[in-house]
Structure formats: C-alpha cells, structure tokens
PQR file of N, CA, C, O and H, with PARSE charges and radii, in Angstrom:
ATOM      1  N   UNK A   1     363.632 202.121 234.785 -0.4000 1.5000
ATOM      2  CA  UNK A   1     362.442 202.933 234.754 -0.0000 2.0000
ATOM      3  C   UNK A   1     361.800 202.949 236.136  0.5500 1.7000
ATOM      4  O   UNK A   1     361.758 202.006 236.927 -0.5500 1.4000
ATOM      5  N   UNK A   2     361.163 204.532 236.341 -0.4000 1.5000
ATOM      6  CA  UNK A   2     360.512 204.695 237.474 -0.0000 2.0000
ATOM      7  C   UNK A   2     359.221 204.920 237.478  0.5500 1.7000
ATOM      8  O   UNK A   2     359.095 205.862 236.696 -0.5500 1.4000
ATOM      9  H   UNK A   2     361.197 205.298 235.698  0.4000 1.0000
ATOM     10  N   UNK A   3     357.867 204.552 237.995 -0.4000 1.5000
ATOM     11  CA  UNK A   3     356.733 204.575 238.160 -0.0000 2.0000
ATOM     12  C   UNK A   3     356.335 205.450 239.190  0.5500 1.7000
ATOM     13  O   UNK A   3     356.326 204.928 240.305 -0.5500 1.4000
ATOM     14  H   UNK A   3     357.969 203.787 238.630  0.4000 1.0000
ATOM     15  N   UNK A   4     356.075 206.375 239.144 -0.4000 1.5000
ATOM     16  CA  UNK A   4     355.228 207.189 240.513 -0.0000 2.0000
ATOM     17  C   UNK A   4     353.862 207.383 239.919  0.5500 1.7000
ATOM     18  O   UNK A   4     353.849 207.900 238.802 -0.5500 1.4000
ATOM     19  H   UNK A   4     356.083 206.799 238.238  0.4000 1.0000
ATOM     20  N   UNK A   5     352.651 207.046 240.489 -0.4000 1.5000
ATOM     21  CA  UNK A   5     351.351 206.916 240.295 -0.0000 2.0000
ATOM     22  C   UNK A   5     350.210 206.875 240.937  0.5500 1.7000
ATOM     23  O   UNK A   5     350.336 206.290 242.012 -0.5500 1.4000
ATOM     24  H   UNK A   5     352.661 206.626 241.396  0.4000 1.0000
ATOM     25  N   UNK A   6     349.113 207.263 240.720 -0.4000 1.5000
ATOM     26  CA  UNK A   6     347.938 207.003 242.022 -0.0000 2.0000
ATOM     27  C   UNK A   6     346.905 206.334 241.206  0.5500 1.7000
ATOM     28  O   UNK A   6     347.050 206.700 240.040 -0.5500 1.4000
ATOM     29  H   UNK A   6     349.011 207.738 239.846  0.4000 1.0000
ATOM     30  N   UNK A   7     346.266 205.795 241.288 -0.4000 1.5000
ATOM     31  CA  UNK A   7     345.070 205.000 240.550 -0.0000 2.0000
ATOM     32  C   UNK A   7     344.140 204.931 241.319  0.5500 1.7000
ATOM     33  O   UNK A   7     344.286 205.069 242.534 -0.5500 1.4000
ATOM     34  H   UNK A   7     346.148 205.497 242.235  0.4000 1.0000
ATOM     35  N   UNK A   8     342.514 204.605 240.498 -0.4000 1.5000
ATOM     36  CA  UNK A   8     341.459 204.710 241.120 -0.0000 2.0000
ATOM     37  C   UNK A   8     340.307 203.813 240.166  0.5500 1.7000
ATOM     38  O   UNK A   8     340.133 204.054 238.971 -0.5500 1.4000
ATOM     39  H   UNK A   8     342.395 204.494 239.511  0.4000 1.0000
ATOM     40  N   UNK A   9     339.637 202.849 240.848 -0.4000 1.5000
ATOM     41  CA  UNK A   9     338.633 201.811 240.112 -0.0000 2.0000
ATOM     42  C   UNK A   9     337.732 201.857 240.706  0.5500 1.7000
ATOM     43  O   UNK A   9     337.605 202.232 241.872 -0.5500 1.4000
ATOM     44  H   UNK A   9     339.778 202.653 241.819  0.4000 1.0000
ATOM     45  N   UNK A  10     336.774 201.381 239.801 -0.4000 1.5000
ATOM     46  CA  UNK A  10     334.818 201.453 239.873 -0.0000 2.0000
ATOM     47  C   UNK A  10     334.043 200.311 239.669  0.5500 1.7000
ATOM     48  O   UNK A  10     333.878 199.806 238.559 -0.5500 1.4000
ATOM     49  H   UNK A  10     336.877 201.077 238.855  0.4000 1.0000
ATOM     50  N   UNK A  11     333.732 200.038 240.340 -0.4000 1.5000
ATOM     51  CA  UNK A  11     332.846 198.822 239.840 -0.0000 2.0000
ATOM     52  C   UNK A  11     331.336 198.683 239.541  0.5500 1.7000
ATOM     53  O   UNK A  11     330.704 198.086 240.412 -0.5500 1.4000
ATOM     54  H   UNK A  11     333.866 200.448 241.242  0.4000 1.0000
ATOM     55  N   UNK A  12     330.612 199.141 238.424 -0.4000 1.5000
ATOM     56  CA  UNK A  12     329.199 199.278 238.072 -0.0000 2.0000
ATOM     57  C   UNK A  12     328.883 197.847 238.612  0.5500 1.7000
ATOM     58  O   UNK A  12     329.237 197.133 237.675 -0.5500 1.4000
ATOM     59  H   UNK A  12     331.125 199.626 237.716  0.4000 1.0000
ATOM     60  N   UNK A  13     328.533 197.238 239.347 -0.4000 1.5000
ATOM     61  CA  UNK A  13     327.598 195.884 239.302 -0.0000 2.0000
ATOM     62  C   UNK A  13     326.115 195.717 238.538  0.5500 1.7000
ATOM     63  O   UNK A  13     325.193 196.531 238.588 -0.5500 1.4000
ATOM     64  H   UNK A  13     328.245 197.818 240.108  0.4000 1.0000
ATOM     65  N   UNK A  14     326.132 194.718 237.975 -0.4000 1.5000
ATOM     66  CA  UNK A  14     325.320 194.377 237.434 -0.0000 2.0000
ATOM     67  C   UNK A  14     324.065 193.341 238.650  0.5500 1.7000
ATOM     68  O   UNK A  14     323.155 192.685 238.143 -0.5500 1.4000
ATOM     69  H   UNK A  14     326.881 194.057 237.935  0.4000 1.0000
ATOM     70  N   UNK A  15     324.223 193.376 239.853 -0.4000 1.5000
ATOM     71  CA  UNK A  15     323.954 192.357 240.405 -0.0000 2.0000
ATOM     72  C   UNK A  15     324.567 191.436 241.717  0.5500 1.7000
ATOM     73  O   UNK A  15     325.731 191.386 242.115 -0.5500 1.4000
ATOM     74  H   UNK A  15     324.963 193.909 240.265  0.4000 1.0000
ATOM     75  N   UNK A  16     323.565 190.847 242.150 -0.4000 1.5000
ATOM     76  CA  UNK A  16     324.294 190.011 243.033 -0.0000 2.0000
ATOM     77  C   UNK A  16     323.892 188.732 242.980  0.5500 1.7000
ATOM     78  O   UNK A  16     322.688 188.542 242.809 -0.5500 1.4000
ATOM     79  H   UNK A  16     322.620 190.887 241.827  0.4000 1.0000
ATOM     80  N   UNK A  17     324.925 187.402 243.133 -0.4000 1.5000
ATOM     81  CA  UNK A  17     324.468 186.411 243.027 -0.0000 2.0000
ATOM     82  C   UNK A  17     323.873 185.371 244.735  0.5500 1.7000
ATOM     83  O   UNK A  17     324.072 185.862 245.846 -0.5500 1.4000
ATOM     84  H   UNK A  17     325.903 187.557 243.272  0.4000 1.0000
ATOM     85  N   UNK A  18     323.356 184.332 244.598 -0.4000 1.5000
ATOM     86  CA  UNK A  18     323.248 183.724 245.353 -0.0000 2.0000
ATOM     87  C   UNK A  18     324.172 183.574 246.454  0.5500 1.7000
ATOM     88  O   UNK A  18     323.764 183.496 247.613 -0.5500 1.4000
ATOM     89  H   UNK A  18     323.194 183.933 243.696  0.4000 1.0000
ATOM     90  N   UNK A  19     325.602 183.522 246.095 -0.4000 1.5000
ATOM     91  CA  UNK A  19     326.426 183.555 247.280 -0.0000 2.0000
ATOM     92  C   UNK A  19     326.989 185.262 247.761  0.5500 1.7000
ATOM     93  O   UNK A  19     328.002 185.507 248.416 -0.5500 1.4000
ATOM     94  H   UNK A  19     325.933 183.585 245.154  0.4000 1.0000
ATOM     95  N   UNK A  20     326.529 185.730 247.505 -0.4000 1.5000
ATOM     96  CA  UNK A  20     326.599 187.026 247.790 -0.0000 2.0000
ATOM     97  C   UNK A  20     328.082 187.934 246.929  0.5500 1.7000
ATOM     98  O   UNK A  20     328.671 188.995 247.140 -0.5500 1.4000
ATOM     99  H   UNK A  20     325.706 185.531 246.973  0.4000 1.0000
ATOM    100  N   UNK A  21     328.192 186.960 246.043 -0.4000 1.5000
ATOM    101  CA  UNK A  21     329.153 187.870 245.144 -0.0000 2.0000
ATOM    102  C   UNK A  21     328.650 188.633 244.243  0.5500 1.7000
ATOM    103  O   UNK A  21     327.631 188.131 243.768 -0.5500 1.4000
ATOM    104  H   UNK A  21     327.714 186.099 245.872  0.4000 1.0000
ATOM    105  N   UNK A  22     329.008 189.946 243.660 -0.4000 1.5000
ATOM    106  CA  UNK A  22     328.542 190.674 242.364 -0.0000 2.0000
ATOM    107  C   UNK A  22     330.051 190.649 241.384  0.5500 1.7000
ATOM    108  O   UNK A  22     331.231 190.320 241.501 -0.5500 1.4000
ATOM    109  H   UNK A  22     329.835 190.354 244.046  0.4000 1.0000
ATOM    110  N   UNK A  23     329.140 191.216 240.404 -0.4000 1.5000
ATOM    111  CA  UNK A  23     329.782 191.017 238.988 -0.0000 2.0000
ATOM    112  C   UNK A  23     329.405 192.221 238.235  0.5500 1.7000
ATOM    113  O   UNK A  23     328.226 192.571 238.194 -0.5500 1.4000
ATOM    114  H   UNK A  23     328.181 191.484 240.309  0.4000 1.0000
ATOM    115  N   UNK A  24     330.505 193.000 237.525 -0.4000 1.5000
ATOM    116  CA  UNK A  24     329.775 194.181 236.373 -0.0000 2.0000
ATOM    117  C   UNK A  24     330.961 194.467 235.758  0.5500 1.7000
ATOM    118  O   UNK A  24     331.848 193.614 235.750 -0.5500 1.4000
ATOM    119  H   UNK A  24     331.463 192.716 237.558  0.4000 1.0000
ATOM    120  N   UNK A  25     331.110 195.485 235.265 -0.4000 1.5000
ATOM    121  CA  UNK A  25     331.837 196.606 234.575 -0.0000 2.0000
ATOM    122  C   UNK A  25     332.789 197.200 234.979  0.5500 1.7000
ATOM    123  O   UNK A  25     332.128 198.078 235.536 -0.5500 1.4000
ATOM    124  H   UNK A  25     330.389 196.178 235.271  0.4000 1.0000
ATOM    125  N   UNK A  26     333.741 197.465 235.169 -0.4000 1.5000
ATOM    126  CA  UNK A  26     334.985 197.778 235.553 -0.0000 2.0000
ATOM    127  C   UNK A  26     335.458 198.963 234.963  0.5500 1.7000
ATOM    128  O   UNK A  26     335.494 199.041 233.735 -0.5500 1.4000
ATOM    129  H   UNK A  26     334.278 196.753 234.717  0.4000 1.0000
ATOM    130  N   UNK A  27     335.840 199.932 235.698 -0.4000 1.5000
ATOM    131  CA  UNK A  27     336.281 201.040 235.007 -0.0000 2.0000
ATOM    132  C   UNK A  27     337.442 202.110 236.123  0.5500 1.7000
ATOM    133  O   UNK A  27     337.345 202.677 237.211 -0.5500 1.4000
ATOM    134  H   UNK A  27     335.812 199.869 236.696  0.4000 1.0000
ATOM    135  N   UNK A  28     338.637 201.903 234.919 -0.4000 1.5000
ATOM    136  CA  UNK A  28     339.695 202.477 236.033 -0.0000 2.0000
ATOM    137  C   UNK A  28     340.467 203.469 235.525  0.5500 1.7000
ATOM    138  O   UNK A  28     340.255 203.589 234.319 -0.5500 1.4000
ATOM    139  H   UNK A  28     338.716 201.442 234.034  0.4000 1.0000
ATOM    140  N   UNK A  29     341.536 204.476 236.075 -0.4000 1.5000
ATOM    141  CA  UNK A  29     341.955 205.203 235.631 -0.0000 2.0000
ATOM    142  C   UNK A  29     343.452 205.489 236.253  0.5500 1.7000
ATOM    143  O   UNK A  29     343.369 205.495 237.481 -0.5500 1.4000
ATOM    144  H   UNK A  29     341.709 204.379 237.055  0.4000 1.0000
ATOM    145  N   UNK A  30     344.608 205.696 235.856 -0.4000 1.5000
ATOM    146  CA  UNK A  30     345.667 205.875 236.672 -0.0000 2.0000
ATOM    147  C   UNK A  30     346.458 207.261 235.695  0.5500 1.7000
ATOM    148  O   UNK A  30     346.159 207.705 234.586 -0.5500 1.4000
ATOM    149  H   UNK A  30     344.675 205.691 234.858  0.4000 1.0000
ATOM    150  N   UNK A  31     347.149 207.510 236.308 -0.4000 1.5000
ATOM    151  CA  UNK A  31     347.963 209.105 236.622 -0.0000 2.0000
ATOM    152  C   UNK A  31     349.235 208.431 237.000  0.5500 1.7000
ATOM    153  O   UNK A  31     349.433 207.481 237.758 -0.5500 1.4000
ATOM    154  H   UNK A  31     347.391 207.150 237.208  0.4000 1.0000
ATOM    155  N   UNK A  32     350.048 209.153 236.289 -0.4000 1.5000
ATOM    156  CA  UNK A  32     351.432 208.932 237.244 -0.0000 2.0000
ATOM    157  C   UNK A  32     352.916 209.910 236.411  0.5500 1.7000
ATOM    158  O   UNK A  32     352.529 210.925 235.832 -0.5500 1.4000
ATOM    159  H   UNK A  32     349.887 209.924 235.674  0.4000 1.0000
ATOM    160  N   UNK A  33     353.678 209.782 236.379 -0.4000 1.5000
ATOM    161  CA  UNK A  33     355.056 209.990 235.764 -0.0000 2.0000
ATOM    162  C   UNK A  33     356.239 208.602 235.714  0.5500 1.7000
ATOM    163  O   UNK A  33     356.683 207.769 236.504 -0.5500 1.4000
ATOM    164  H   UNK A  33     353.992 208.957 236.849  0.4000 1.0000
ATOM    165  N   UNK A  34     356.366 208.901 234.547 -0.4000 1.5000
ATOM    166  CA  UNK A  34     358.016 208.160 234.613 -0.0000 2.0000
ATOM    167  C   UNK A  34     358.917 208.674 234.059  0.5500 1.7000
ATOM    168  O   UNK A  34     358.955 209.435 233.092 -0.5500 1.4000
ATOM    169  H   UNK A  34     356.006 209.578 233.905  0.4000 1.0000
ATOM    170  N   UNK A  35     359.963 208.088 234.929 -0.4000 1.5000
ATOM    171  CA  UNK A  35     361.109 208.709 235.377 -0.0000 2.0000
ATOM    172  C   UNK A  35     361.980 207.453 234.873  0.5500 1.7000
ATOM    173  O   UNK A  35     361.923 206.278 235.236 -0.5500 1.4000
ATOM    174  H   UNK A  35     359.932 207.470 235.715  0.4000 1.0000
ATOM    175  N   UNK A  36     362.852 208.114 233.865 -0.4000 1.5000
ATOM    176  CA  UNK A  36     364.238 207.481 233.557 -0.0000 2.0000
ATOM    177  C   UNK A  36     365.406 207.804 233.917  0.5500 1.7000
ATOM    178  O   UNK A  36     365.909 208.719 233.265 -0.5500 1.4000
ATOM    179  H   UNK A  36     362.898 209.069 233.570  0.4000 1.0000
ATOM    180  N   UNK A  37     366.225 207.210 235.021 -0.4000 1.5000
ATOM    181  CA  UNK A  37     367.344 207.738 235.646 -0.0000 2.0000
ATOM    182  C   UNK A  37     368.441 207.219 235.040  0.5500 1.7000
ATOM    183  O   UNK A  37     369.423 207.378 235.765 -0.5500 1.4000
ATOM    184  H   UNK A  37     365.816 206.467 235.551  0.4000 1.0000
ATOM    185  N   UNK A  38     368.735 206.590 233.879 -0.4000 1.5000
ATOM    186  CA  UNK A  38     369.707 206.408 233.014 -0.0000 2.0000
ATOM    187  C   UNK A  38     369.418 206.855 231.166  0.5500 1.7000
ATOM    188  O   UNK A  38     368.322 206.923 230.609 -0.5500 1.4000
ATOM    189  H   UNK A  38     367.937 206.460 233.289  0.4000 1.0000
ATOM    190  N   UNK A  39     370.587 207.065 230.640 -0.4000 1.5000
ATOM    191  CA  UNK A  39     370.111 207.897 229.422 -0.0000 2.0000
ATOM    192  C   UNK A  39     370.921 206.787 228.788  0.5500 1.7000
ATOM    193  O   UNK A  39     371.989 206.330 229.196 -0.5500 1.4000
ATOM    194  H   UNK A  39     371.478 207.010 231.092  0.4000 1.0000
ATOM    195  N   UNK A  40     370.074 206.357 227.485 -0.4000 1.5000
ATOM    196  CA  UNK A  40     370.895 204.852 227.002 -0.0000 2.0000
ATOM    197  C   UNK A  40     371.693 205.624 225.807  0.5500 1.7000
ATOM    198  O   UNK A  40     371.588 206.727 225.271 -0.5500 1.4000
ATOM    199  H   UNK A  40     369.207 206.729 227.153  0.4000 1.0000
ATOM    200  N   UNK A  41     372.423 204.650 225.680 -0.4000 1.5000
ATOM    201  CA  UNK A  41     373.286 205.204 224.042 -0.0000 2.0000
ATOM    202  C   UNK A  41     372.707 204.050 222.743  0.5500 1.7000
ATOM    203  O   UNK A  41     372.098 202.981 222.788 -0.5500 1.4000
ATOM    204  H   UNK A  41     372.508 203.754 226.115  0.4000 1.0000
ATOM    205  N   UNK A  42     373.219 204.843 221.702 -0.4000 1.5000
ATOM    206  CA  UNK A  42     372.974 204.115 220.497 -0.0000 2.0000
ATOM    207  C   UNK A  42     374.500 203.545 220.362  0.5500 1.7000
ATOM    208  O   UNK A  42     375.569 204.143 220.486 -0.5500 1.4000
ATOM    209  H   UNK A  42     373.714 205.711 221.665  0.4000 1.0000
ATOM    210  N   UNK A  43     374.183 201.989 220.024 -0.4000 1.5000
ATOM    211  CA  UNK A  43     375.767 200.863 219.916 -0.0000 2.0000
ATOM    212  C   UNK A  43     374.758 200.009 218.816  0.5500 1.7000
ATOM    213  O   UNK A  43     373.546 199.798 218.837 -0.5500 1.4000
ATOM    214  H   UNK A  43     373.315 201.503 219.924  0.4000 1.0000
ATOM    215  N   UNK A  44     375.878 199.603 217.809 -0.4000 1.5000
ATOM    216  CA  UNK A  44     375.926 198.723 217.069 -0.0000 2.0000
ATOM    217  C   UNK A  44     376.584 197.499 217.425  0.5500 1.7000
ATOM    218  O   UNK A  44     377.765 197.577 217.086 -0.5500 1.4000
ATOM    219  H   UNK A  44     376.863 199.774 217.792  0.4000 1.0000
ATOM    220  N   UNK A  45     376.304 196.368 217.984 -0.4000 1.5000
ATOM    221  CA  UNK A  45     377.748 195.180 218.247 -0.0000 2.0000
ATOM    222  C   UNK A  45     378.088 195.758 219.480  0.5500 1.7000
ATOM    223  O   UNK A  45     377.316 195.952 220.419 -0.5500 1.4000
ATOM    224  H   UNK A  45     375.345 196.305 218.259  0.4000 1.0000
ATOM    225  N   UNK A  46     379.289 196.025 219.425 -0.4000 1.5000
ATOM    226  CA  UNK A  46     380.293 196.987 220.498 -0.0000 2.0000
ATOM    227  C   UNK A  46     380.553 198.032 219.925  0.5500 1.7000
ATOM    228  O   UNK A  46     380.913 198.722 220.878 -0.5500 1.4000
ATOM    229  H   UNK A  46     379.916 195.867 218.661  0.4000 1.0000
ATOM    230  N   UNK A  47     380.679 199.016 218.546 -0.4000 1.5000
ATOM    231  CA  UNK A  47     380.838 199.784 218.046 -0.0000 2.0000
ATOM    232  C   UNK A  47     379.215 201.464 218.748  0.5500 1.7000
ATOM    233  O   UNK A  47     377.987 201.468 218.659 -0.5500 1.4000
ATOM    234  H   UNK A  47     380.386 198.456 217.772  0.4000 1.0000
ATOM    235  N   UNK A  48     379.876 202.150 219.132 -0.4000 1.5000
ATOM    236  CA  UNK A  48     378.916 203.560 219.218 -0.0000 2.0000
ATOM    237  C   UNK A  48     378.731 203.887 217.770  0.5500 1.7000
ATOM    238  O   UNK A  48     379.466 203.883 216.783 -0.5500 1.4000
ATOM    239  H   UNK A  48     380.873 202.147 219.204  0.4000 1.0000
ATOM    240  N   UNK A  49     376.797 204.326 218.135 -0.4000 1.5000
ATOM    241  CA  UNK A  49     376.902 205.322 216.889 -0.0000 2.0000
ATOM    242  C   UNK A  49     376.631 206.405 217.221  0.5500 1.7000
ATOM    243  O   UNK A  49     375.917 206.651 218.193 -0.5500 1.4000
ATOM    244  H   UNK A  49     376.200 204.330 218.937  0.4000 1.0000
ATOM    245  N   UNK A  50     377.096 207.170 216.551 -0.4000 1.5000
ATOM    246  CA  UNK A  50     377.494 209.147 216.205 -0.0000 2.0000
ATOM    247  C   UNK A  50     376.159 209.291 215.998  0.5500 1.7000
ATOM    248  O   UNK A  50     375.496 208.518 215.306 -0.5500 1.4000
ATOM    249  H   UNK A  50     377.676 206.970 215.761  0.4000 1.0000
ATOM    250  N   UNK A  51     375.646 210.436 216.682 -0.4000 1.5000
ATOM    251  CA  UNK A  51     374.607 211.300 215.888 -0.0000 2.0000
ATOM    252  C   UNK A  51     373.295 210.734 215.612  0.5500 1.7000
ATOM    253  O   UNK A  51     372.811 211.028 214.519 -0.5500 1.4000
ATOM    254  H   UNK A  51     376.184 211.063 217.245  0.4000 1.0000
ATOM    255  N   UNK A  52     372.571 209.923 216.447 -0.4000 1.5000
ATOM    256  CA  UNK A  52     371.372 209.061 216.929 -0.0000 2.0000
ATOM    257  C   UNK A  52     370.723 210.071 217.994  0.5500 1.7000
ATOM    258  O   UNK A  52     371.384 210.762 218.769 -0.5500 1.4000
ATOM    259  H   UNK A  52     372.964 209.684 217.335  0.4000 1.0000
ATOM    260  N   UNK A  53     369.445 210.049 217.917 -0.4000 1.5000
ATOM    261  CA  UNK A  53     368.616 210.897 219.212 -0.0000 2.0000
ATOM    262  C   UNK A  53     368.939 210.366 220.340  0.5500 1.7000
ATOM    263  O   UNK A  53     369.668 209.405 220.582 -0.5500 1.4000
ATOM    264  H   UNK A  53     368.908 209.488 217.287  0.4000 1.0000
ATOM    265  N   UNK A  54     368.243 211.177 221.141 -0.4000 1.5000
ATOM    266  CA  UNK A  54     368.555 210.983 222.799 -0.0000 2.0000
ATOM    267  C   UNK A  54     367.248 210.783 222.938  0.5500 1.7000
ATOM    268  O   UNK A  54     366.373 211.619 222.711 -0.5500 1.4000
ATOM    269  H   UNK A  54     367.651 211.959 220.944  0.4000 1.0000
ATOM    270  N   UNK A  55     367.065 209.459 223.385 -0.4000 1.5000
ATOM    271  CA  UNK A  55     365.769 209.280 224.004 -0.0000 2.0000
ATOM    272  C   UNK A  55     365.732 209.028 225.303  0.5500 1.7000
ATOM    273  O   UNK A  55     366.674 208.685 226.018 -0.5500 1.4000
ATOM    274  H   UNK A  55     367.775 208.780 223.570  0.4000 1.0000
ATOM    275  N   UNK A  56     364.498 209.225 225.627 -0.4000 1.5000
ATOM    276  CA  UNK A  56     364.100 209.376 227.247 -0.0000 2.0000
ATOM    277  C   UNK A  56     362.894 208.614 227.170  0.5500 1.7000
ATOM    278  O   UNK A  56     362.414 208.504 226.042 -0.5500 1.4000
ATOM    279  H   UNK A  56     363.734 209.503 225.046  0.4000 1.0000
ATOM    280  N   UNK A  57     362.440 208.195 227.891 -0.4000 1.5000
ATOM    281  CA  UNK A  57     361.383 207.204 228.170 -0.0000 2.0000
ATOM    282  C   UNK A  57     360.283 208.143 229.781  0.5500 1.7000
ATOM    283  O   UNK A  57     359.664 207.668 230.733 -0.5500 1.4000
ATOM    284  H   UNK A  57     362.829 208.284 228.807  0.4000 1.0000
ATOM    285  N   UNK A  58     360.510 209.367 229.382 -0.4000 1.5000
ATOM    286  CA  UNK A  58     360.330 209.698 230.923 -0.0000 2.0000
ATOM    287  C   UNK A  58     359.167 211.356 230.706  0.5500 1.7000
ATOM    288  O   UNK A  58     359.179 212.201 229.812 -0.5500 1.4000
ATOM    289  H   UNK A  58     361.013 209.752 228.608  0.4000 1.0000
ATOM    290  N   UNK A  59     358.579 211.275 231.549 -0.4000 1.5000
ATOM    291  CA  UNK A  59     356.930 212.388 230.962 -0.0000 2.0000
ATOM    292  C   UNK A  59     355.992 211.479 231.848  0.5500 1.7000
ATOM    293  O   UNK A  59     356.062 210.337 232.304 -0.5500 1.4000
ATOM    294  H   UNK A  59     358.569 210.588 232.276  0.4000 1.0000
ATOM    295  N   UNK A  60     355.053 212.545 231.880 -0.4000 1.5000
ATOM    296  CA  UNK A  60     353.492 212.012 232.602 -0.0000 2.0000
ATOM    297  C   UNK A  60     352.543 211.488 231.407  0.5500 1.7000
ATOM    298  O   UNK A  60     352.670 211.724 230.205 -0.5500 1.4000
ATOM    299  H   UNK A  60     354.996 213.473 231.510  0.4000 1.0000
ATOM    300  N   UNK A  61     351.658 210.792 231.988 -0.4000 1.5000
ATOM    301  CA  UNK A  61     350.666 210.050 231.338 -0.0000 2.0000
ATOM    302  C   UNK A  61     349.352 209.511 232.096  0.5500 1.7000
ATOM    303  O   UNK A  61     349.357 209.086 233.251 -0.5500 1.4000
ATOM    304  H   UNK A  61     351.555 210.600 232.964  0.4000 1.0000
ATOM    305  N   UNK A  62     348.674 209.564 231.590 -0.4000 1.5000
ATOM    306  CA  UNK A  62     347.149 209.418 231.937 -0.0000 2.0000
ATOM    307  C   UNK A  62     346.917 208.059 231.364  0.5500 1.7000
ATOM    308  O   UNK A  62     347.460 207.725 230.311 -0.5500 1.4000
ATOM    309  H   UNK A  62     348.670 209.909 230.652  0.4000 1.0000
ATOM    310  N   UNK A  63     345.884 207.031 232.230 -0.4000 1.5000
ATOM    311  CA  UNK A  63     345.955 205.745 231.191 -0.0000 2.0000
ATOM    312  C   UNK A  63     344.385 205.614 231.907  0.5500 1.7000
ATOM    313  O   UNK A  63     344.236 205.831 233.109 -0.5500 1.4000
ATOM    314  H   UNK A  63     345.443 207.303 233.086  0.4000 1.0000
ATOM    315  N   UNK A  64     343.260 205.236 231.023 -0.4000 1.5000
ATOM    316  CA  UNK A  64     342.062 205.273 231.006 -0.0000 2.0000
ATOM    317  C   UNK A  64     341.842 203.531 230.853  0.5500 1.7000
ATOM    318  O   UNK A  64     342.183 202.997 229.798 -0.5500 1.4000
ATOM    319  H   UNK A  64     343.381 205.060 230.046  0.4000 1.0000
ATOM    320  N   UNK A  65     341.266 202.724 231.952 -0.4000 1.5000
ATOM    321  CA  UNK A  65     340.850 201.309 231.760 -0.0000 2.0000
ATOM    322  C   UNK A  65     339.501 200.822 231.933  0.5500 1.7000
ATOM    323  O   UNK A  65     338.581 201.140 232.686 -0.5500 1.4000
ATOM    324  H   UNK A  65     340.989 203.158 232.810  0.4000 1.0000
ATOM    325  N   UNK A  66     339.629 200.055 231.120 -0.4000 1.5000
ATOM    326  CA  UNK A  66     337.953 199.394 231.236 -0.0000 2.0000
ATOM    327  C   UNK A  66     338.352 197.511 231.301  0.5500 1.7000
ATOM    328  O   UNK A  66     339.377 196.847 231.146 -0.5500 1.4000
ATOM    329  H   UNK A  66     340.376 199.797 230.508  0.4000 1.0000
ATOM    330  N   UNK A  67     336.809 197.186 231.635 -0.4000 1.5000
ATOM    331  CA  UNK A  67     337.033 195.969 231.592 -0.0000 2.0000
ATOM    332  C   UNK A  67     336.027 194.968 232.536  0.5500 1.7000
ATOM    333  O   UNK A  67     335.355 195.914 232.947 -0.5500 1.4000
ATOM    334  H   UNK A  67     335.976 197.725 231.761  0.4000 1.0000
ATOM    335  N   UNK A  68     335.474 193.926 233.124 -0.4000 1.5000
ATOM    336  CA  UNK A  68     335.284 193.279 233.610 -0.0000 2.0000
ATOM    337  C   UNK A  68     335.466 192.838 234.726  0.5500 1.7000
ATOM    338  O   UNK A  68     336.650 192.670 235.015 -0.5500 1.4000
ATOM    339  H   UNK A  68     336.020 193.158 232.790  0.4000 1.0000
ATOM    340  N   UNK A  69     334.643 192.550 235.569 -0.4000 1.5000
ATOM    341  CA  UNK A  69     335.186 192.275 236.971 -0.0000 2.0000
ATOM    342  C   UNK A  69     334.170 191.814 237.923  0.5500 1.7000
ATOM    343  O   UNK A  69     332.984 191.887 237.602 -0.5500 1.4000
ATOM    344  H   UNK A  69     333.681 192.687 235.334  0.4000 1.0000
ATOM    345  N   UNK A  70     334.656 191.169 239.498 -0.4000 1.5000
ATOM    346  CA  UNK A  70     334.071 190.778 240.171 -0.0000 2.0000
ATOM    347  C   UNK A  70     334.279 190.444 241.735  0.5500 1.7000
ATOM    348  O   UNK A  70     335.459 190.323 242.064 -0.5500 1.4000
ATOM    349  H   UNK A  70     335.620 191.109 239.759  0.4000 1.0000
ATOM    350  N   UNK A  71     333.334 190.280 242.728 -0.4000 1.5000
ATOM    351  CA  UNK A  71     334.073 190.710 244.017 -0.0000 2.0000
ATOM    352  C   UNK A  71     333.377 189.134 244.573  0.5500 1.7000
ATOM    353  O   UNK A  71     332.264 188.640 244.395 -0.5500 1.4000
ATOM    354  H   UNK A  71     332.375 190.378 242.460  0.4000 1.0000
ATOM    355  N   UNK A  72     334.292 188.770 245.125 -0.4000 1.5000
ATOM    356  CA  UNK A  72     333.248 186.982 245.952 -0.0000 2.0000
ATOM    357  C   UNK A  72     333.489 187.479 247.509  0.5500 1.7000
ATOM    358  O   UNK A  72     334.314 188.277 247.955 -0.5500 1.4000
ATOM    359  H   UNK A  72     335.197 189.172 245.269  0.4000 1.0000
ATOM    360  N   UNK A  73     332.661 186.859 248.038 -0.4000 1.5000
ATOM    361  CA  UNK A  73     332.691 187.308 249.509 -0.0000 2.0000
ATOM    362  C   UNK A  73     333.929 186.645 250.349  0.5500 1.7000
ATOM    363  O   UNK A  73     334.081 186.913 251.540 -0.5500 1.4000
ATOM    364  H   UNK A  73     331.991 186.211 247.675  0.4000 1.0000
TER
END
C-alpha cells in the first residue's frame, strides 16, 4: 500500500502555563489517496479460489481528527 497525502493541525489553546507551555484542543484533518500496486488473489491453503471479488484497497479519502494536545517550550 501507497499513501500520498497532505495534512493540516490546529491547536485551540486553552492557556498558558508557568513554564511557558500551552495546552488545548486539537483538531486535524488529512486528504490523501491510496494506491494499491498489487492485486491480491483469493487462496485457500495453497489451493485458488474461482470466482471471489477483486478487491482493491485503493480510492481517496478524507480523515477528520480531533483530540488533545500540547506544545512545551
């Protein structure tokens, strides 16, 4: 599998502390495509099976993140 992607994060702070680190909310977002450059088969054991889909693992996607976070000096 192949990853091509650009991403981009936010950091709401809630604040700053005494040593000059902040802390807040985290919010990220990435873009990308993947790319499958091999096409797998369906096998039982060592035996092929007949007449199983063709899957691909490969299309664009959007992935929306949240979460927690923090920056120390």
């Amino acid at each position: 599998m192949l990853n091509v992607a650009v991403g981009m994060d936010y950091l709401i702070s809630f604040g700053q502390d005494r040593d000059g680190g902040r802390g807040g909310f985290l919010l990220g977002i990435r873009a990308g495509y993947m790319i499958s450059p091999f096409q797998g088969d369906w096998s039982m054991g060592e035996l092929e099976v007949a007449g199983g889909p063709d899957l691909g693992l490969t299309g664009p996607y959007v992935r929306v993140m949240f979460g927690g976070g923090g920056i120390e000096p």
